[in-house]
N, CA and C of each residue as an Amber inpcrd file, in Angstrom:
protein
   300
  36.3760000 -15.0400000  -1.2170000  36.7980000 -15.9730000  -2.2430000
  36.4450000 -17.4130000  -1.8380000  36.5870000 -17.5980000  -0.8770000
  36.3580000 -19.0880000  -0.0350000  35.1340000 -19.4530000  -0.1820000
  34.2100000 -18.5140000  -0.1520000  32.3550000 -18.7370000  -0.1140000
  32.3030000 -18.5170000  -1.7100000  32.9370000 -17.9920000  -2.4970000
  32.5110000 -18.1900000  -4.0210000  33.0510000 -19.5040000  -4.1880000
  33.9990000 -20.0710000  -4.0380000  34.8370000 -21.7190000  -4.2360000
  33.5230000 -22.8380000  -3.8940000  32.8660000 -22.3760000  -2.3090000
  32.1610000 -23.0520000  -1.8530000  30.9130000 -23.5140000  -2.6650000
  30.1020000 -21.9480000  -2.8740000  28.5030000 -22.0610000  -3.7900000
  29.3970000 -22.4700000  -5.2840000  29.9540000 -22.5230000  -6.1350000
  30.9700000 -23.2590000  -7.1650000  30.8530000 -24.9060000  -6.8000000
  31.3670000 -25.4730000  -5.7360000  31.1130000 -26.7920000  -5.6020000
  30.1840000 -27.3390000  -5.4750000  29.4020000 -26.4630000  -4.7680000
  27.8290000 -26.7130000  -4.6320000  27.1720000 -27.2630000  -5.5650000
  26.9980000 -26.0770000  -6.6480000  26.6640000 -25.9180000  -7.8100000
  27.2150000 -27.0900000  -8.8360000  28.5710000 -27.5620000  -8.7100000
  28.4150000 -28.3120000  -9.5390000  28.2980000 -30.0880000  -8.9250000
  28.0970000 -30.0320000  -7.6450000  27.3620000 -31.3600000  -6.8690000
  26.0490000 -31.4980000  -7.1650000  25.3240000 -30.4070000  -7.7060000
  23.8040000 -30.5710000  -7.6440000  23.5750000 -30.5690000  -9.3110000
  24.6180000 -30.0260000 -10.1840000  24.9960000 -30.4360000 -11.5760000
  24.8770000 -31.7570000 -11.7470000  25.9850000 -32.5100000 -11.0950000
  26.2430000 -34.0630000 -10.9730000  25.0340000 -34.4040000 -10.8170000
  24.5890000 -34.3760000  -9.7180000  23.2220000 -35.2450000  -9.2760000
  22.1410000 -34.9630000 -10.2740000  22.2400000 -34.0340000 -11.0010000
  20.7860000 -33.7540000 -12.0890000  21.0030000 -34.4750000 -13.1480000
  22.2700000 -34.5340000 -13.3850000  22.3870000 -35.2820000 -14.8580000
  22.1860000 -36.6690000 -14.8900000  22.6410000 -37.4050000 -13.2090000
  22.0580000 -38.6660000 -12.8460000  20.3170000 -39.4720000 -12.6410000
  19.5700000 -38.5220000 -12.9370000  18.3910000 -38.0310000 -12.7450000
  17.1700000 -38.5940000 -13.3430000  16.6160000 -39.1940000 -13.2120000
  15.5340000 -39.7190000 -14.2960000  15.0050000 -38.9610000 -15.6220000
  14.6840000 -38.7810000 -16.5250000  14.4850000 -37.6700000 -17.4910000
  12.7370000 -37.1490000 -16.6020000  11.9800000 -38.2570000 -16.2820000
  10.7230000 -37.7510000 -15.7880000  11.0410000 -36.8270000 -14.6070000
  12.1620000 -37.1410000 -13.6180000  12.1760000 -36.4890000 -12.3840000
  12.6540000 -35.0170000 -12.8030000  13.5990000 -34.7450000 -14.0090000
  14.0770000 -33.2640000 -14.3110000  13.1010000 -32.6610000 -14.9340000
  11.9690000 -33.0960000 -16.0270000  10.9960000 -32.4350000 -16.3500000
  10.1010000 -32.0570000 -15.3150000  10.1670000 -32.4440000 -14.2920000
   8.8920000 -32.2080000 -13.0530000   9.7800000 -31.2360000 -12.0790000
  10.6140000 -31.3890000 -12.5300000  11.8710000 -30.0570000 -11.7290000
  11.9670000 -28.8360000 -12.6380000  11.7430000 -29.0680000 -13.7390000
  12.0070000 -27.6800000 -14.7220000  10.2750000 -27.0350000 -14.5900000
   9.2030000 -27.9970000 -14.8270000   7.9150000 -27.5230000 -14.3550000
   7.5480000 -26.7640000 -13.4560000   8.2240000 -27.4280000 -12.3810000
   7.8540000 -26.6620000 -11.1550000   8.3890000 -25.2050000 -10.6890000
   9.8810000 -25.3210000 -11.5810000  10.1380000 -24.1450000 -11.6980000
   9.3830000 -23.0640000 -12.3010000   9.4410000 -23.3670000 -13.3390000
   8.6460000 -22.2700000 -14.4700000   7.4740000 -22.1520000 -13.8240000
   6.6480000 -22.7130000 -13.1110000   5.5090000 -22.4450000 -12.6080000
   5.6440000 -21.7360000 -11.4140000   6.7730000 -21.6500000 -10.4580000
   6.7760000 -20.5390000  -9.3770000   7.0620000 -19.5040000 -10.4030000
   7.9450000 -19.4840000 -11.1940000   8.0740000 -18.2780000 -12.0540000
   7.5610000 -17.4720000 -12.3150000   6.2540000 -18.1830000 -13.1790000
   5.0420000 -17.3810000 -13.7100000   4.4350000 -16.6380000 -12.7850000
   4.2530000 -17.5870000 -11.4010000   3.0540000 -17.3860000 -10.0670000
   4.4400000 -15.8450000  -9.7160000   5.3580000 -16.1200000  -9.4520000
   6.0920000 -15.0290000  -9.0040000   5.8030000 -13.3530000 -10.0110000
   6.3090000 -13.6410000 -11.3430000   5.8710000 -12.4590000 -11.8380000
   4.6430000 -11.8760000 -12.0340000   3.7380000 -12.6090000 -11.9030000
   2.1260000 -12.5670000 -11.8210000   2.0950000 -11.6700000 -10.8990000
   2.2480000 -12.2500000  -9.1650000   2.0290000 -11.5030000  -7.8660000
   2.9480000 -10.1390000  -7.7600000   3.7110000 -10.0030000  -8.4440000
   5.1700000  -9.1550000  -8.3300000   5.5930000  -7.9910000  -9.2340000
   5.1030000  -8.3710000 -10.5740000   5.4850000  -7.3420000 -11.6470000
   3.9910000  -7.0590000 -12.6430000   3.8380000  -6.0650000 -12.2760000
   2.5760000  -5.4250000 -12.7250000   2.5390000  -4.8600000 -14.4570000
   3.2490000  -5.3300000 -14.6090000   3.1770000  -5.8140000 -16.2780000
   2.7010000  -7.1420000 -16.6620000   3.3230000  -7.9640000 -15.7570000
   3.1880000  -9.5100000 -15.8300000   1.7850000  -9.5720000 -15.8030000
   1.1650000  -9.4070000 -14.4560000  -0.0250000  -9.3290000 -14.2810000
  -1.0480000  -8.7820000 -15.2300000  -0.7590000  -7.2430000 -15.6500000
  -1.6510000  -6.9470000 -16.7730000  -1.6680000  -7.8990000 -18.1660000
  -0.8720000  -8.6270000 -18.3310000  -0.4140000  -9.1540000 -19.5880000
  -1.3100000 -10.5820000 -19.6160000  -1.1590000 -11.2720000 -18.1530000
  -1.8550000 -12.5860000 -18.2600000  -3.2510000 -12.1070000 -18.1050000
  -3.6670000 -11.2190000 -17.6140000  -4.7900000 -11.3060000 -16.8750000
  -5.6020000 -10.8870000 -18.7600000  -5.0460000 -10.1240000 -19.1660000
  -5.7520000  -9.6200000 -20.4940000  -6.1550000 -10.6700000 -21.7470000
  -5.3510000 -11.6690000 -21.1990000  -4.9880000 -13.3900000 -22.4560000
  -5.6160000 -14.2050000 -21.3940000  -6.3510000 -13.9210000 -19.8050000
  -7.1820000 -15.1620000 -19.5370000  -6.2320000 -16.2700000 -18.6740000
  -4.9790000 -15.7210000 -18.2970000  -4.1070000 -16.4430000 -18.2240000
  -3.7270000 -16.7590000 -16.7330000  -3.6330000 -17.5290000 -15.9510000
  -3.3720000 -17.6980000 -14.2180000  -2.3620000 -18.5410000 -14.1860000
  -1.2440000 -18.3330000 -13.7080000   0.1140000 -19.2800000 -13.3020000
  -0.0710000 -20.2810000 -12.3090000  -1.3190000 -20.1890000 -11.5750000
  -1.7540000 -21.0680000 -11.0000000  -2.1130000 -22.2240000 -11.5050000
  -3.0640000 -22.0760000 -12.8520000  -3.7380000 -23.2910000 -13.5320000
  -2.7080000 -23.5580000 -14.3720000  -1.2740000 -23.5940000 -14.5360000
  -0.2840000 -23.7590000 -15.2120000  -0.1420000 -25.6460000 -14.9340000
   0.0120000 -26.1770000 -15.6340000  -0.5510000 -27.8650000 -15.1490000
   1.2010000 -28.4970000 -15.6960000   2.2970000 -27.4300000 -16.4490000
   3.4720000 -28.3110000 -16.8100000   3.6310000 -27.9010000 -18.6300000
   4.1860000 -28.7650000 -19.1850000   4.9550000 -28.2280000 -20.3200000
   3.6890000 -28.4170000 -21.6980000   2.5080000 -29.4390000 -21.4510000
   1.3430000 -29.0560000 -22.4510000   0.7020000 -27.7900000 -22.2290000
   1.1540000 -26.9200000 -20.7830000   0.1550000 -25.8870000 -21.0200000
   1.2780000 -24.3360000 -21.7790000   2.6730000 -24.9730000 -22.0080000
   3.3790000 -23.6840000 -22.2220000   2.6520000 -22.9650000 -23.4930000
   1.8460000 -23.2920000 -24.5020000   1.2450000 -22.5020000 -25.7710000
   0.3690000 -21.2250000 -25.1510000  -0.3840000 -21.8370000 -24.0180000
  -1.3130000 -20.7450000 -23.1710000  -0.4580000 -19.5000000 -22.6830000
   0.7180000 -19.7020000 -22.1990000   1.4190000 -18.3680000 -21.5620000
   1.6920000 -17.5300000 -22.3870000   1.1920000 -16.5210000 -22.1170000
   0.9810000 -15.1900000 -23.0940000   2.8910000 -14.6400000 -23.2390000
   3.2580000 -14.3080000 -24.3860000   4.3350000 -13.7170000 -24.3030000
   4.4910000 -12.0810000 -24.4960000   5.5920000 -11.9480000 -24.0150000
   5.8150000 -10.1000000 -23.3910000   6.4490000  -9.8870000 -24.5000000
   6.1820000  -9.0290000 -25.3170000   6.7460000  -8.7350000 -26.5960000
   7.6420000  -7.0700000 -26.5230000   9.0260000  -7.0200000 -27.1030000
   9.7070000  -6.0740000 -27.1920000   9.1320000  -4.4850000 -27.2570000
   8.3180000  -4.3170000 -27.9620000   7.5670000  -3.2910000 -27.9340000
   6.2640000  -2.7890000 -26.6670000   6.2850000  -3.9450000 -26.1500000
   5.0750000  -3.6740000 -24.7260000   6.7680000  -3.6630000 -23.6730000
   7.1800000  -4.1240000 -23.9870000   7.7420000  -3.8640000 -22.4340000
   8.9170000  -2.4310000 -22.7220000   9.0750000  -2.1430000 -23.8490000
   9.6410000  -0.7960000 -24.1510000   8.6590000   0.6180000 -23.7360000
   7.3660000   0.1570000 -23.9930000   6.4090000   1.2590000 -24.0030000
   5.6150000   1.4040000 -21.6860000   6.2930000   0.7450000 -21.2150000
   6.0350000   0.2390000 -20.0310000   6.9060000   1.0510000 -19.4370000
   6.0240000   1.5430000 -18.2890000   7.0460000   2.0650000 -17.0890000
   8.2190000   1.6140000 -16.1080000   9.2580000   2.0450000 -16.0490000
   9.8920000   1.4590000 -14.8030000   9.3020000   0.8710000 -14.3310000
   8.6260000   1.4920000 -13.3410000   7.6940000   1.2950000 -12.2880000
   6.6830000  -0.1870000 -12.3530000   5.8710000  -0.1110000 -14.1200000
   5.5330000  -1.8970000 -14.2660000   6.1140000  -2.4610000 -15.0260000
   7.7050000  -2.6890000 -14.8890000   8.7230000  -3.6970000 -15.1220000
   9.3380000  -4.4550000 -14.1560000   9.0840000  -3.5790000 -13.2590000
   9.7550000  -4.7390000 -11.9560000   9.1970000  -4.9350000 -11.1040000
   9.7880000  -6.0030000  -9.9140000   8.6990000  -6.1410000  -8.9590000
   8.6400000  -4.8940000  -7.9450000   7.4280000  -5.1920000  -7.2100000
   7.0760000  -4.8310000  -6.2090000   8.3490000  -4.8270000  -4.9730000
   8.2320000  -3.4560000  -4.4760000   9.7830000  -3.3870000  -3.8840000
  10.7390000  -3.5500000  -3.9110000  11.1230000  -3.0860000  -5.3250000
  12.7070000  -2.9070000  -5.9000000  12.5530000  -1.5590000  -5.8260000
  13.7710000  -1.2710000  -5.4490000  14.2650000   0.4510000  -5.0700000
  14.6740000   1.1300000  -6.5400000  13.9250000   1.8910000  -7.3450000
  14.3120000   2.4500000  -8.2280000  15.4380000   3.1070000  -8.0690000
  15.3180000   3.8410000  -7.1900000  16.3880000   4.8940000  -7.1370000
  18.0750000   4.6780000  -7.0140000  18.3210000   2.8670000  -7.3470000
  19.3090000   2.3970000  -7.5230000  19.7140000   2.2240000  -8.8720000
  18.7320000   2.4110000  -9.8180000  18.6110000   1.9260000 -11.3510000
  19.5330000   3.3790000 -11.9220000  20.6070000   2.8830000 -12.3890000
  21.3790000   3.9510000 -12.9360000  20.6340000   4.6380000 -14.2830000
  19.8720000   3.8200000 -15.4500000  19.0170000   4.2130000 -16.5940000
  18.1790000   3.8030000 -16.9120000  17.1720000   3.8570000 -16.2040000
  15.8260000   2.9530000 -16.6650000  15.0060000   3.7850000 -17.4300000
């Protein structure tokens, strides 16, 4: 309980400090996110990968929020028709998945 109280204060010290924030410095923080993002499911989930690679698409050349029109989106019906197996990443233990 003490370590949930703790990451809780944390969390909302680094709340505080974002909202104090330049608007340029949080857009270059939300960028950078979404761009490990992409680079993460790219290297990691073999759906991801088939999906950009088929639209031309590299999370690498991701340059920030003029390039979000380029990122291909995963549509309800492709990721229904998709295996376990290319829905998640690379070394997740299926055999924990109660219904996949």
């Amino acid at each position: 309980m003490f370590r949930d109280s703790v990451g809780t204060l944390a969390g909302l010290r680094s709340a505080l400090a974002s909202s104090r924030a330049p608007v340029e410095h949080l857009r270059d923080d939300q960028e950078r996110k979404l761009k490990r993002l992409l680079v993460h499911a790219y290297e990691t989930v073999p759906l991801y990968r088939a999906l950009y690679d088929e639209h031309g698409f590299h999370p690498e050349d991701f340059d920030g929020i003029k390039d979000l029109p380029s990122v291909p989106v995963l549509t309800k019906d492709r990721l229904r028709a998709a295996s376990p197996r290319q829905r998640v990443a690379r070394g997740v233990d299926l055999s924990d998945a109660a219904s996949w």
